[in-house]
C-alpha positions in Angstrom: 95.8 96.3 103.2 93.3 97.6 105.9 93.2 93.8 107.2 97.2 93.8 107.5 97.3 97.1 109.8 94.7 95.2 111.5 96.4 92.3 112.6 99.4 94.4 113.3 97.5 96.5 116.0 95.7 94.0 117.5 99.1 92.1 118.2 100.4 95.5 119.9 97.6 95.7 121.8 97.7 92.0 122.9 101.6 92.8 124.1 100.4 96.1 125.7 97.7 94.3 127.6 100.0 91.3 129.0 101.9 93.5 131.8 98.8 95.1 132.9 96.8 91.4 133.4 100.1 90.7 135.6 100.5 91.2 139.5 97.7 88.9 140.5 100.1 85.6 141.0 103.1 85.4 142.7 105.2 89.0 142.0 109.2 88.9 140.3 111.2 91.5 139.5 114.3 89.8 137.3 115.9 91.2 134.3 117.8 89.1 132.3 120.5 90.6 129.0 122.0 88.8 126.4 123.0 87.7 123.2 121.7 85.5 120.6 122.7 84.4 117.0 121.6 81.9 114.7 120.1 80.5 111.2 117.2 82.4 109.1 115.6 80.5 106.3 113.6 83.3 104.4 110.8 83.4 101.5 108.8 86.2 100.2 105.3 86.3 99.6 104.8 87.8 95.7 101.6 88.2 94.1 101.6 87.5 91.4 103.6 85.0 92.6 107.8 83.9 91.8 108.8 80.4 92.7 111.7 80.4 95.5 113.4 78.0 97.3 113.9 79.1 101.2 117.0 81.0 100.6 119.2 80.5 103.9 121.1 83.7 106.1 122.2 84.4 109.9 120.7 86.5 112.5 122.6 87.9 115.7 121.4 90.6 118.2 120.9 91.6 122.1 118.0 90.3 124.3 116.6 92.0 126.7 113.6 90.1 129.4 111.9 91.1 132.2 109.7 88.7 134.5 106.9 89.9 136.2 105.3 87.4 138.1 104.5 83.7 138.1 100.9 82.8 138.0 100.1 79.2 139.0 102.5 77.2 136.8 103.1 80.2 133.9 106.2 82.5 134.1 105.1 85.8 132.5 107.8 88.4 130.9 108.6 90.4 128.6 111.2 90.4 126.3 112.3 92.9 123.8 115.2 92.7 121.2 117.5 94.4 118.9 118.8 92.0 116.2 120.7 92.1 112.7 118.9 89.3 110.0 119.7 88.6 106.6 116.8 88.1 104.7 115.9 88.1 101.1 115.2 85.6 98.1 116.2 82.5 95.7 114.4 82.4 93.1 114.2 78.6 91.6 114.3 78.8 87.8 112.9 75.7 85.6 115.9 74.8 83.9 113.8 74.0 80.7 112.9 78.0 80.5 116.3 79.3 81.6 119.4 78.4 82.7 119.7 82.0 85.1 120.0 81.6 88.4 119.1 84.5 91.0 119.0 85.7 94.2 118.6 88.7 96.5 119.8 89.7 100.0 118.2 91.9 102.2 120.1 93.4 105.5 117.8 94.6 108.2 117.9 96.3 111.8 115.0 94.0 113.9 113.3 95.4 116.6 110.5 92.6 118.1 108.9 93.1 121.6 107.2 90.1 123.0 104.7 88.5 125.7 106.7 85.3 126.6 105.2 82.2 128.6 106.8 79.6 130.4 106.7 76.9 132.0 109.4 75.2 134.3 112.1 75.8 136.8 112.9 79.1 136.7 116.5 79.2 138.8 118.1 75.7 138.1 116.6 73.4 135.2 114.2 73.1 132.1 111.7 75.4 131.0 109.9 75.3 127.8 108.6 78.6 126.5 106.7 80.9 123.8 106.4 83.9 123.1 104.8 86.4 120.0 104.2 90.2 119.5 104.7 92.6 116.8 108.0 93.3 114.7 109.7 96.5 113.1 112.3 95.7 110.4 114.3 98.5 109.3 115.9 98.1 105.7 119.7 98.9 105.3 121.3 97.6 102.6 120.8 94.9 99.6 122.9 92.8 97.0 121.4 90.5 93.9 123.4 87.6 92.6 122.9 86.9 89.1 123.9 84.2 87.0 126.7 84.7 83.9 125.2 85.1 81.7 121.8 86.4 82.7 118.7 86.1 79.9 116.3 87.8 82.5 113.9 86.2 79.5 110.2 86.2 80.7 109.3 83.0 82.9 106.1 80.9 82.8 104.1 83.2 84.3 106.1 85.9 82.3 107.4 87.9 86.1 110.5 89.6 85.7 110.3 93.0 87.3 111.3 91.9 89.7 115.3 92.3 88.6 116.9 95.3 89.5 113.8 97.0 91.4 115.1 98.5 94.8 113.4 98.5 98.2 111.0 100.9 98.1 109.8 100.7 101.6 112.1 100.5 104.3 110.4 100.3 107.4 108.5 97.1 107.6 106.3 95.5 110.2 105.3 92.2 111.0 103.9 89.8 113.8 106.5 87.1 115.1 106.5 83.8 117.5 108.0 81.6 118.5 108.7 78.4 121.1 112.0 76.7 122.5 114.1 75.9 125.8 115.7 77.2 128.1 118.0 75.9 130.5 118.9 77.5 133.3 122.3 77.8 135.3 124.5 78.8 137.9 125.8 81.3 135.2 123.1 81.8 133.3 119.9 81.3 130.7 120.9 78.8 127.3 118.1 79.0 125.3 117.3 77.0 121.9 113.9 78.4 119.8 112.6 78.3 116.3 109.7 81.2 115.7 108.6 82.3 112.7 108.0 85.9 111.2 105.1 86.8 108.9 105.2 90.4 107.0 102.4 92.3 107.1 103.9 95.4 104.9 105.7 95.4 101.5 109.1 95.9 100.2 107.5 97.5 97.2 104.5 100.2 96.5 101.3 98.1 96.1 99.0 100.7 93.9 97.1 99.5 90.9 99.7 100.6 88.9 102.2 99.1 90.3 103.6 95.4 89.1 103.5 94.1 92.9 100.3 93.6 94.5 102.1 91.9 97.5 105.9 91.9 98.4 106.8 90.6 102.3 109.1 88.7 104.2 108.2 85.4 105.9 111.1 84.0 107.5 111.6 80.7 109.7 114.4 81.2 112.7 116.5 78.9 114.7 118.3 80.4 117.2 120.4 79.9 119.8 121.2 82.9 123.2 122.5 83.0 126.3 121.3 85.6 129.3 122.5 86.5 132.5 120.7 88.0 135.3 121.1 91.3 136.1 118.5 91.6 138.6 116.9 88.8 140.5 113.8 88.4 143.0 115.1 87.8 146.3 112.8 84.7 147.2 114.4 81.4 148.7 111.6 79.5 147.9 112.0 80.0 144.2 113.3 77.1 142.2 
């Protein structure tokens, strides 16, 4: 567990760091918002372990980005979010053991803040990008889909507690990123990206006693957004 909270700080402290190291290139003050939406393929790491296919949902939420300066050929920001995701599980049952079917969605409030990189024109034209930082997923709501009927029988490696057992922990954190493209217009920012989300906490208490040593999200996105500038560096020469 210790190692977990480990790589979670040190990727706060890596996003804390970023602004500071700014201001020695060439200085921008531009704040872009936005929206974004798109397709979340989502597995969850058990131990001991359930096999799952990648069980598909959607993601939508606002964007947020600030760019503070370009240093040789890298545009350095920061971007912070506030999304919706549907996350969860499908479990795949042999059909030789069972003929249940199940699956689980999760609903969750996503709050990640991230260093973003680019490289490109940064008014009019391409730029590819990427970007990482740390994650906090707050837990709202969940619905399981059983089969009918439903054995719940034990499977091969005889897990089933699984069934019925509610979110026990419902803030969660993580560490995110990502890459894509962005293209930029007279009327603003299309951007295309896939990034993925590893979870570093647990749905589900992780004591000895308890049936799950490990319970987190990991979750592949592909999303599409679209920002406009609010504020812009007044600089001719940028292009």
């Amino acid at each position: 567990m210790q190692h977990r909270y480990f790589l979670f700080l040190i990727s706060s402290f890596l996003f804390i760091i970023f602004p500071a190291k700014a201001q020695v290139g060439e200085y921008r003050s531009d704040l872009a918002v936005g929206v974004s939406g798109g397709y979340v393929m989502n597995r969850m790491d058990f131990s001991p372990s359930i096999k799952q296919d990648w069980k598909p949902g959607m993601t939508l939420g606002l964007t947020a980005r600030y760019t503070c300066e370009r240093y040789f050929t890298a545009i350095c920001a920061v971007q912070a979010e506030l999304n919706y995701a549907n996350l969860g599980w499908k479990e795949n049952i042999e059909p030789e053991y069972s003929t249940d079917t199940y699956s689980r969605d999760m609903h969750y409030v996503q709050l990640p803040v991230f260093a973003r990189m680019a490289w490109g024109r940064e008014r009019k034209g391409l730029q590819f990008f990427i970007l990482a930082g740390p994650q906090l997923n707050f837990f709202l709501a969940q619905t399981e889909h059983y089969s009918s009927p439903f054995n719940g029988l034990p499977r091969p490696n005889s897990v089933n507690m699984q069934y019925g057992k509610d979110v026990e922990n419902r803030f969660e954190y993580g560490i995110t990123g990502g890459a894509g493209l962005e293209l930029s217009t007279a009327i603003g920012h299309f951007q295309l990206e896939g990034r993925y989300y590893f979870g570093l906490s647990d749905i589900w208490s992780n004591s000895k006693k308890d049936p799950f040593g490990r319970s987190a999200n990991g979750a592949i996105y592909i999303r599409m957004s679209y920002l406009m500038d609010l504020i812009r560096t007044k600089d001719d020469s940028i292009r």
